[in-house]
C-alpha positions as MATLAB code, in Angstrom:
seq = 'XXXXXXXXXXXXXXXXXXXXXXXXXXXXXXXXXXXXXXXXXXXXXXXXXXXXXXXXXXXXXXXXXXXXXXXXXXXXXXXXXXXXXXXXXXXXXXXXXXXXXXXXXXXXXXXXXXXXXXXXXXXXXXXXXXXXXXXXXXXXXXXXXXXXXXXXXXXXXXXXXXXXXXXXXXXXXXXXXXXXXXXXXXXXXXXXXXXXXXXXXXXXXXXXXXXXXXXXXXXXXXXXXXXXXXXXXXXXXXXXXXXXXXXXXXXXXXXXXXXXXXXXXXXXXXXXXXXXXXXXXXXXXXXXXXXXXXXXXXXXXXXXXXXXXXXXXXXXXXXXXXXXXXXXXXXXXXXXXXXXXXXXXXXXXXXXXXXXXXXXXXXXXXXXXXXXXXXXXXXXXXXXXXXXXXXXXXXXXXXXXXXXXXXXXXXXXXXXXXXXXXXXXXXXXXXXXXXXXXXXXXXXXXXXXXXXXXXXXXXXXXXXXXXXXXXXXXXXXXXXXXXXXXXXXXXXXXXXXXXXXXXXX';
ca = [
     -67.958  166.901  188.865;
     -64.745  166.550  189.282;
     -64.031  163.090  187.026;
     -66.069  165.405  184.669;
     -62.922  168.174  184.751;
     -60.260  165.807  184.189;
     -61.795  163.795  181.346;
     -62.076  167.123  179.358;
     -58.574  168.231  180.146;
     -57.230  164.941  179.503;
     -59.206  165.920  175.423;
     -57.766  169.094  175.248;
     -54.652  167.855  175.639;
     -54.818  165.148  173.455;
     -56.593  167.487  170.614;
     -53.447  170.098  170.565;
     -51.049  167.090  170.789;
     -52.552  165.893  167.159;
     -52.991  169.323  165.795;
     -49.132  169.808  166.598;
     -48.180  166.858  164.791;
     -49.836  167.492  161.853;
     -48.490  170.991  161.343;
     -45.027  169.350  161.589;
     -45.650  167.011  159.076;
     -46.992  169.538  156.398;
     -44.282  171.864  157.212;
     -41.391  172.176  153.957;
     -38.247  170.249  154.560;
     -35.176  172.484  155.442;
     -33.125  172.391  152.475;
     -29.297  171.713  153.182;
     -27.476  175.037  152.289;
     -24.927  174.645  149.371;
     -23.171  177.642  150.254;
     -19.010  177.164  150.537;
     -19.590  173.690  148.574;
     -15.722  173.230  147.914;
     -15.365  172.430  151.580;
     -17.866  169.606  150.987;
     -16.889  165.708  150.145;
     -18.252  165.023  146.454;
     -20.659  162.671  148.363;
     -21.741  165.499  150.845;
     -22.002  167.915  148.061;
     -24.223  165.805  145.803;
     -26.448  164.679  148.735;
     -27.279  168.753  149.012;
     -27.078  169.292  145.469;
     -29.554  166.153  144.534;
     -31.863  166.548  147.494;
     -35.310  165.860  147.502;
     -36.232  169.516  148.564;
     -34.479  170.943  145.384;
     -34.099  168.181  142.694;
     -36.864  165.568  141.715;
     -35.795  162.765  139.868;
     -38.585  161.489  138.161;
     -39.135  165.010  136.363;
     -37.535  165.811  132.977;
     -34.626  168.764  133.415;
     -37.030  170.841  131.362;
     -40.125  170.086  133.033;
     -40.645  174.113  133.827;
     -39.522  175.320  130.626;
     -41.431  172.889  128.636;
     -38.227  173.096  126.388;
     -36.967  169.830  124.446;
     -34.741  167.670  126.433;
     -31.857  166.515  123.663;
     -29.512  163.435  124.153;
     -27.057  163.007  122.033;
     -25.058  159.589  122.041;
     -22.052  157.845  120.536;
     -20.904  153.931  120.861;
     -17.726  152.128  120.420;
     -17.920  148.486  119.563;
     -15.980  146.010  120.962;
     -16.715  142.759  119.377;
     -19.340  141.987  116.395;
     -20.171  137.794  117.023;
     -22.368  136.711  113.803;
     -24.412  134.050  115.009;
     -25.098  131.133  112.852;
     -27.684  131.806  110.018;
     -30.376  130.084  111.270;
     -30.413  131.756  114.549;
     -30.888  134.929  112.583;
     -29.323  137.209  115.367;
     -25.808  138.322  116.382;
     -24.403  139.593  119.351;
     -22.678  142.609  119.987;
     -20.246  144.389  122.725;
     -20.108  147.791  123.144;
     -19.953  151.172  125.154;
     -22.981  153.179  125.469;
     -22.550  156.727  125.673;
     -25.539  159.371  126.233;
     -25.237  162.838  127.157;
     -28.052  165.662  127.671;
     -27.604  168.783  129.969;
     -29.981  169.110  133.408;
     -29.713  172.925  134.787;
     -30.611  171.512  138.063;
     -27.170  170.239  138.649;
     -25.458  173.161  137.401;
     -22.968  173.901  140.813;
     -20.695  176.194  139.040;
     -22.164  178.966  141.939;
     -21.919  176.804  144.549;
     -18.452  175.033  143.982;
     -16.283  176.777  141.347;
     -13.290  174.964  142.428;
     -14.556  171.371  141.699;
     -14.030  170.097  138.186;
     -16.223  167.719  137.877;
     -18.774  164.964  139.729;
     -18.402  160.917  138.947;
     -19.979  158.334  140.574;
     -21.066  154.826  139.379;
     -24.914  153.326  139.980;
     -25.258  154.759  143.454;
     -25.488  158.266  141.666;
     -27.512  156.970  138.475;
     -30.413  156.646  141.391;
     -29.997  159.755  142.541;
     -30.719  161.787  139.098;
     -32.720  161.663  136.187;
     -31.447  159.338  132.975;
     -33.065  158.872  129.725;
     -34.960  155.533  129.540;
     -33.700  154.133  126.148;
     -34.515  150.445  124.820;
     -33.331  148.554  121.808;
     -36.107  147.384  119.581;
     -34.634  144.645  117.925;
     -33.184  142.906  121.069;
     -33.646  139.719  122.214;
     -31.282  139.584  125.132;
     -29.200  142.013  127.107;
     -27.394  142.918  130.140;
     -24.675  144.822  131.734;
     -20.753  143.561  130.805;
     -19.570  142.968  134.545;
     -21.233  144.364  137.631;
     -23.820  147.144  137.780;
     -21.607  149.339  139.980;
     -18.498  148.650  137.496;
     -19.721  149.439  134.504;
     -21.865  151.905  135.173;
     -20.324  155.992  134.798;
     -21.949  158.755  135.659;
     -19.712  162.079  135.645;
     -21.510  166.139  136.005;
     -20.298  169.453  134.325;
     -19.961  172.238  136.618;
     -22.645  173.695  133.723;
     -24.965  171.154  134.595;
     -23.824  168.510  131.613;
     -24.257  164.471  132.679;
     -22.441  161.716  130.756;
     -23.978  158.575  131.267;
     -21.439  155.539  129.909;
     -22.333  151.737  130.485;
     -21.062  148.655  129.061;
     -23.628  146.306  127.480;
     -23.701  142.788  125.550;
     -26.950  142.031  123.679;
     -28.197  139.437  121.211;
     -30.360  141.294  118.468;
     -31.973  140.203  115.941;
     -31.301  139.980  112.129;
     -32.989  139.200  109.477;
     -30.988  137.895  107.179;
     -31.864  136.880  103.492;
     -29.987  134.279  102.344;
     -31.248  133.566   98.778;
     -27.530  134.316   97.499;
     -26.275  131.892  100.449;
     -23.372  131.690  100.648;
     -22.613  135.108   98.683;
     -24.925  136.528  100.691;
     -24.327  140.213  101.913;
     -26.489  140.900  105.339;
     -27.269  144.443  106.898;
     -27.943  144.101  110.610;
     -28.576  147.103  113.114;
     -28.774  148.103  116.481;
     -32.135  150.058  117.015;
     -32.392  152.850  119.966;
     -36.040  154.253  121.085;
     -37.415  156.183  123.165;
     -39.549  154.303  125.708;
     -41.524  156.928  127.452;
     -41.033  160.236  126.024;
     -42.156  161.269  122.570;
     -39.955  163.161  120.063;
     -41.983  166.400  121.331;
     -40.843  166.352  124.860;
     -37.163  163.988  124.043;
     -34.976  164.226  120.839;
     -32.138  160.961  120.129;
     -29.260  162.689  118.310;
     -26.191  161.124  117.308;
     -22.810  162.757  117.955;
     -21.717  164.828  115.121;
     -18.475  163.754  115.320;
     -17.812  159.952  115.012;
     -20.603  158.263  116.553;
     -19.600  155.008  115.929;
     -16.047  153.670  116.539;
     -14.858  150.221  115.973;
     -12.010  148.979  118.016;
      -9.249  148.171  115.912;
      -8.735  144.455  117.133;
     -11.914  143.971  116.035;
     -12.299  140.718  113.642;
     -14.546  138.863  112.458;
     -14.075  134.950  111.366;
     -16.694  133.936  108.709;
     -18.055  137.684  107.634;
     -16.343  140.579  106.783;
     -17.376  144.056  107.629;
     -18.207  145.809  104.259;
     -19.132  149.179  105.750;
     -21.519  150.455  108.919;
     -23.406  154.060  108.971;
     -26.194  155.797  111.549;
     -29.148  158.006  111.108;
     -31.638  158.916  113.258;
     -35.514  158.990  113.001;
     -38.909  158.581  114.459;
     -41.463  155.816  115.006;
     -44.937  155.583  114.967;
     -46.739  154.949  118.243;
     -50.363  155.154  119.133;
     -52.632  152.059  120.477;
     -52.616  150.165  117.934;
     -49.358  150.067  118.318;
     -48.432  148.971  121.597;
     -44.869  148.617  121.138;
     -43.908  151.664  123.355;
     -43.961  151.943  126.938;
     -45.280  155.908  126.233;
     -47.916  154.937  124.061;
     -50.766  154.561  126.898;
     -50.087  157.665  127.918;
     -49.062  159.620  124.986;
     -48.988  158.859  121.784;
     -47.135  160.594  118.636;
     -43.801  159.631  116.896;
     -41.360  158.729  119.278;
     -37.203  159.416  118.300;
     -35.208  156.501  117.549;
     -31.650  156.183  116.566;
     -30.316  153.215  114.247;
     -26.428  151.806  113.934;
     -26.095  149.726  110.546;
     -23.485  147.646  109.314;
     -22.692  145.564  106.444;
     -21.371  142.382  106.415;
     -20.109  140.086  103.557;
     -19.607  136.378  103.852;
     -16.441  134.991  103.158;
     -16.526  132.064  101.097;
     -13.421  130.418  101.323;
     -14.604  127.776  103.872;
     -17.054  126.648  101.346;
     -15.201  126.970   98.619;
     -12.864  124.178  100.591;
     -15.476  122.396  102.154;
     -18.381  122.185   99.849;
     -18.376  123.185   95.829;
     -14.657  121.767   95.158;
     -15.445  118.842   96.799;
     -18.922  118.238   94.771;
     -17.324  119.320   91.995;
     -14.591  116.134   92.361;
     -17.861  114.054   93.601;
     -19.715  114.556   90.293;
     -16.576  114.251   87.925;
     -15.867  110.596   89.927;
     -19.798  109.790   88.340;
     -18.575  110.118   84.717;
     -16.126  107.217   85.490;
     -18.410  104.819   84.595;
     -18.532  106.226   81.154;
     -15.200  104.190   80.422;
     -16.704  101.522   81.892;
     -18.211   98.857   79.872;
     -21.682   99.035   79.510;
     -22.605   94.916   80.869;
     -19.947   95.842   83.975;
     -23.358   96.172   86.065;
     -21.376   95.821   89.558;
     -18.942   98.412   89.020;
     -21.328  100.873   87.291;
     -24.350  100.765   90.512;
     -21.646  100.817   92.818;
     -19.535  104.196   91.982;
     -23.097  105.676   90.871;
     -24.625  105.026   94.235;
     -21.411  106.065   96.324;
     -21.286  109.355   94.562;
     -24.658  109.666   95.261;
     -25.003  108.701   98.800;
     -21.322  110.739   99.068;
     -22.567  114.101   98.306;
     -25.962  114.233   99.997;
     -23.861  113.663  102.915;
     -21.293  116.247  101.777;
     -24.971  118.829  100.952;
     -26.756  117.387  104.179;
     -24.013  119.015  106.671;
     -24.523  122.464  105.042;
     -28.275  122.574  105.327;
     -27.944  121.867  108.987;
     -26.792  125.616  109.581;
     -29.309  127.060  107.902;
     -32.781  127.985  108.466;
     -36.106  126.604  107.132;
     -36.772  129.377  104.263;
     -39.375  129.011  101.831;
     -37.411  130.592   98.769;
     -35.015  128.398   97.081;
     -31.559  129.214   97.836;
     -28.476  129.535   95.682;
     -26.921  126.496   97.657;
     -29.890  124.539   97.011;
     -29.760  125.845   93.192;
     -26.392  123.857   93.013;
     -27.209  121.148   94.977;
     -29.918  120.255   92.660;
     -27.638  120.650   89.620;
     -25.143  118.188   90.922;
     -27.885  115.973   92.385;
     -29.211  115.842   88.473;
     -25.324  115.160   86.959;
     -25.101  112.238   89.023;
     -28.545  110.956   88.455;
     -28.312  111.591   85.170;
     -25.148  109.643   84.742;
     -26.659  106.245   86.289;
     -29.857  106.883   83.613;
     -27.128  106.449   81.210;
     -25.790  103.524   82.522;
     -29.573  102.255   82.827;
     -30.088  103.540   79.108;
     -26.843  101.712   78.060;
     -27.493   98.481   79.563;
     -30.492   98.150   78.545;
     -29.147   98.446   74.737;
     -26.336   96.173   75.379;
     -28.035   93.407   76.496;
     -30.529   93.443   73.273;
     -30.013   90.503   70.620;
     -30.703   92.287   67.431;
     -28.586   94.521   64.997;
     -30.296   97.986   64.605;
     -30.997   99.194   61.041;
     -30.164  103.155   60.423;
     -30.266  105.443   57.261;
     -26.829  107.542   59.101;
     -24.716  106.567   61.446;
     -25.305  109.930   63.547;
     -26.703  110.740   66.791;
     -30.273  111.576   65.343;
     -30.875  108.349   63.650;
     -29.183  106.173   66.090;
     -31.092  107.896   69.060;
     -34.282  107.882   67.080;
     -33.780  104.168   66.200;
     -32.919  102.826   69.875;
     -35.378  104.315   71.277;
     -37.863  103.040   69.183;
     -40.541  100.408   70.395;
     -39.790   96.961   69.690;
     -43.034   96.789   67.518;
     -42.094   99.956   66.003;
     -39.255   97.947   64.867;
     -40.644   95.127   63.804;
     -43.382   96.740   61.761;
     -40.423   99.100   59.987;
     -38.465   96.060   59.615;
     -41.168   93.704   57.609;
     -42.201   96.854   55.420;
     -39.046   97.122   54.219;
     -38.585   92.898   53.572;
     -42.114   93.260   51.803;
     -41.018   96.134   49.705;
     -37.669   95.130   48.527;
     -37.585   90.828   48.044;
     -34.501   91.785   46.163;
     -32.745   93.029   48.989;
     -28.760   91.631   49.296;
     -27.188   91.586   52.228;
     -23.723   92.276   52.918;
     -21.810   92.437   56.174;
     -18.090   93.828   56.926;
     -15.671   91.228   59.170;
     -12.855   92.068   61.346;
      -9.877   91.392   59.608;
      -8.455   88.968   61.893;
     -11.392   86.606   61.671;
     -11.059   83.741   58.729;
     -12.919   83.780   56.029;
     -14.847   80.519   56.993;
     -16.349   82.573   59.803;
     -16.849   85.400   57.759;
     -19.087   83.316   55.607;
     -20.820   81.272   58.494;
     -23.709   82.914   60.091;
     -22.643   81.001   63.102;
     -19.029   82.317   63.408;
     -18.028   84.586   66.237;
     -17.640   87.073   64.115;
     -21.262   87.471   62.838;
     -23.546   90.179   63.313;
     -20.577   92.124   65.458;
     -19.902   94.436   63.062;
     -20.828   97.205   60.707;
     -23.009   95.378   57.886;
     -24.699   97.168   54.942;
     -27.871   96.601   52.860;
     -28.427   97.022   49.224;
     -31.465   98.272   48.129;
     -32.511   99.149   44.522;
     -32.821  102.348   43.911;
     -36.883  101.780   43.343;
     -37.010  102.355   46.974;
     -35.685  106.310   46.608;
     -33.863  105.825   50.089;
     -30.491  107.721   50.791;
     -27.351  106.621   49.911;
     -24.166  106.128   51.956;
     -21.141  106.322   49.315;
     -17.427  106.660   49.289;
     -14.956  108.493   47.114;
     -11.273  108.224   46.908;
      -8.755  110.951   46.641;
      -8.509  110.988   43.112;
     -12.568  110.738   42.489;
     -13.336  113.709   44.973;
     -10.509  116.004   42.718;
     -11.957  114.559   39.652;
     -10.594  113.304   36.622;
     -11.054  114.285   33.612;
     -12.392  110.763   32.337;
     -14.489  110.144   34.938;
     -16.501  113.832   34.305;
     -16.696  113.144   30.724;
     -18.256  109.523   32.138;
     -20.483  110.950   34.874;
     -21.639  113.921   32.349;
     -22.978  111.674   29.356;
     -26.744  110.955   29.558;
     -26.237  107.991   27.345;
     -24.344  105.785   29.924;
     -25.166  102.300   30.013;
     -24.432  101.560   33.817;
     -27.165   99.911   36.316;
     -28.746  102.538   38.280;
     -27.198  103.525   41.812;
     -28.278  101.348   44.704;
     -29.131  103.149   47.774;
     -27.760  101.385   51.324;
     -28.762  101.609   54.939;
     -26.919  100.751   57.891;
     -26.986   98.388   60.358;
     -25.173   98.472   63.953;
     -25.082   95.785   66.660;
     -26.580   96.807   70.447;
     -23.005   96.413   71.258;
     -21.801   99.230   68.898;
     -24.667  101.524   69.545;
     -24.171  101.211   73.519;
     -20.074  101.678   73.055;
     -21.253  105.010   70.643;
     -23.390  106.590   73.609;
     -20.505  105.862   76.274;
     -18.361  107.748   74.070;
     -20.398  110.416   73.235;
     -21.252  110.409   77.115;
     -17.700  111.130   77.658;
     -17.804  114.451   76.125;
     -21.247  115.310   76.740;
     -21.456  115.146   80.038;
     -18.284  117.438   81.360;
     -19.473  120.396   78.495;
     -23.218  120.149   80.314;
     -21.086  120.772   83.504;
     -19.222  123.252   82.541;
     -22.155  125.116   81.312;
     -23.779  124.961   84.182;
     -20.816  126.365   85.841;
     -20.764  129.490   83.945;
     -24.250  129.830   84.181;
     -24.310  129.549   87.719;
     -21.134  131.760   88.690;
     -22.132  134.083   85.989;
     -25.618  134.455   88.858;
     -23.670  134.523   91.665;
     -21.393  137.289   91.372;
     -22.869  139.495   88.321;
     -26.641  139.760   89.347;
];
């Protein structure tokens, strides 16, 4: 009986023990009295103004209102680093400022003789701060330590400033069809990441939201001109790129910093087009050349060649694998073709110089001398026995050199034979064109000779009709020439053509 009565005391004891520890428990914490808070330390103050009996941090400052919590925020940029184009990104230094108002921390009642509350990243954990992300970032972090450049400082009325330091790499895509006269717009993009625009607004500062520090510079771009404006994204779950979006979706605020920058082009002025432009004028060289001087020729072709795909080669390492054709590229081709095109010529020339038979032409112009070299040989030979076969009478006459005697004139075998100009005579039966020459006097006309030429009576032989022939030698010496003069006008037009694209459209 009596182990009986102490086992049920020893319960009842135990049962009220319990029962008294639970009441403790669910009893409300004593909230630290912020009466007389000027005689506080700023950390003794905000520990009893930020306590967990009066100040959750994890609830908006408007959470019993329902009211629209508004942060407005400004920046001031340090240091704009353009990356290099085919990165497509750029990194940026700059001070983050945001600033919203949270009645909780109003302590104008409780402290009217202290100014203002600042702490560093011990009192960002103590209150509630927007959480903000940039959309276009690929890398950021805090300039320095956490506690360094981190500010926090309180209104007596409640207002928080919340300043931080930050470098990030964002993202740019750049379009680079007018490389390098390109112009790119890059931006720094601000969301929202858990509120949407119902419950948290992004505003920028009204007055100067963006300032540049004035030892700002840049090296290779220029900055044109750099604006803000604010706006809101679409987020729902489809969309998964907001942290909100599981839990509530809508259009979510979003602020945007944009700035212009223009490419300076001196460097490749220096570095790249002059240069080409000297590589492709040291092509037409060969054009004084002559045209059997095969060494010289293949050599400074292929040099200038090989010379400026090197030159073109080191540029198109800095830039990205696009596939639209670029305005470098556009002039890199055009050279690429000049040079070509000159060692065609040589080919073309060559190739005529090195044939053994004279070339027989109504004109000597480009048409018929064009027309006639490039010609098959059984083309040729076909033209050349139809006119044998149609005119047995023909006479043939050929013009020497001056300096040669007239025993080699006259010898078929001289040096001097088939090397120069030489004319046919054909009778006029054959209704071909004629080549003729007047003197002074006959192109003013005399009287006698237009009382001779106007009779219908006259007894002289009917006009002979002539054709003329030209060595390989004389034709290939004619398109060297004409090469000469040719070649730099093409250029030039391409010039204007392509400038005329490059800074007009």
């Amino acid at each position: 009986m009596i182990k009986k009565i102490t086992i049920y005391a020893l319960l009842t004891v135990f049962i009220e023990n319990s029962q008294g520890q639970k009441s403790q428990q669910i009893a409300p914490l004593e909230c630290p009295s912020l009466d007389s808070g000027d005689s506080f330390t700023q950390s003794e103050f905000l520990s009893r103004l930020a306590n967990e009996c009066r100040y959750d941090r994890l609830l908006l400052p408007t959470y019993q209102t329902g009211d629209v919590v508004y942060v407005h925020a400004s920046a001031y940029v340090y240091f704009i680093q353009p990356a290099e184009a085919h990165d497509l990104n750029f990194k940026l230094h700059f001070l983050l400022q945001l600033r919203w108002t949270d009645p909780r921390l109003a302590y104008t009642l409780y402290s009217p003789k202290r100014s203002k509350i600042i702490g560093e990243n011990d009192l960002k954990q103590r209150i509630w701060v927007p959480h903000l992300y940039m959309s276009n970032e690929q890398s950021s972090s805090l300039m320095g330590t956490d506690s360094k450049d981190v500010l926090i400082s309180i209104a007596p009325d409640g207002e928080v400033l919340f300043s931080r330091r930050m470098q990030a790499v964002l993202y740019c895509w750049m379009n680079l069809q007018k490389f390098p006269f390109d112009d790119q717009t890059c931006s720094m993009n601000l969301e929202s990441w858990k509120y949407n625009a119902s419950i948290l607004r992004l505003m920028w500062e009204k007055d100067n939201p963006v300032r540049l520090s004035s030892e700002l510079h840049l090296t290779e771009y220029s900055l044109m001109d750099f604006w803000t404006n604010e706006s809101v994204v679409r987020g729902d779950i489809a969309n998964m790129r907001l942290g909100g979006v599981i839990f509530l979706a809508g259009n979510y605020s979003a602020l945007k910093f944009t700035f212009k920058l223009g490419r300076e082009v001196g460097y490749y002025l220096m570095d790249y087009f002059i240069p080409s432009m000297m590589i492709v004028a040291m092509s037409w060289v060969t054009f004084w050349l002559q045209a059997d001087a095969s060494a010289p020729r293949i050599t400074l072709g292929t040099s200038t060649m090989l010379s400026f795909i090197t030159l073109a080669s080191s540029q198109a390492k800095t830039l990205p694998k696009v596939s639209y054709i670029k305005a470098s590229e556009v002039w890199f081709l055009g050279c690429t073709g000049f040079i070509f095109s000159a060692l065609v010529e040589f080919a073309f020339v060559n190739t005529i110089w090195r044939r053994k038979k004279a070339v027989n032409l109504k004109k000597v112009n480009s048409k018929y001398i064009l027309k006639s070299t490039l010609t098959p040989r059984l083309a040729r030979k076909e033209l050349q026995k139809e006119i044998q076969e149609s005119s047995p009478q023909l006479s043939k006459s050929r013009s020497c050199s001056s300096l040669q005697q007239e025993g080699s004139c006259n010898d078929p075998a001289g040096p001097g034979y088939n090397n120069y100009l030489t004319v046919h005579s054909f009778p006029s039966a054959l209704n071909l064109p004629t080549i003729t020459t007047q003197s002074f006097d006959g192109l003013m006309g005399s009287p006698s000779s237009k009382s001779h030429n106007g009779s219908e009576d006259s007894d002289e032989p009917p006009k002979r009709h002539t054709w003329t022939t030209m060595t390989p030698q004389e034709i290939a010496t004619w398109i060297d020439k004409r090469s000469r003069i040719l070649f730099p006008l093409m250029f030039i037009f391409f010039n204007v053509i392509y400038w005329t694209f490059v800074y007009c459209l």
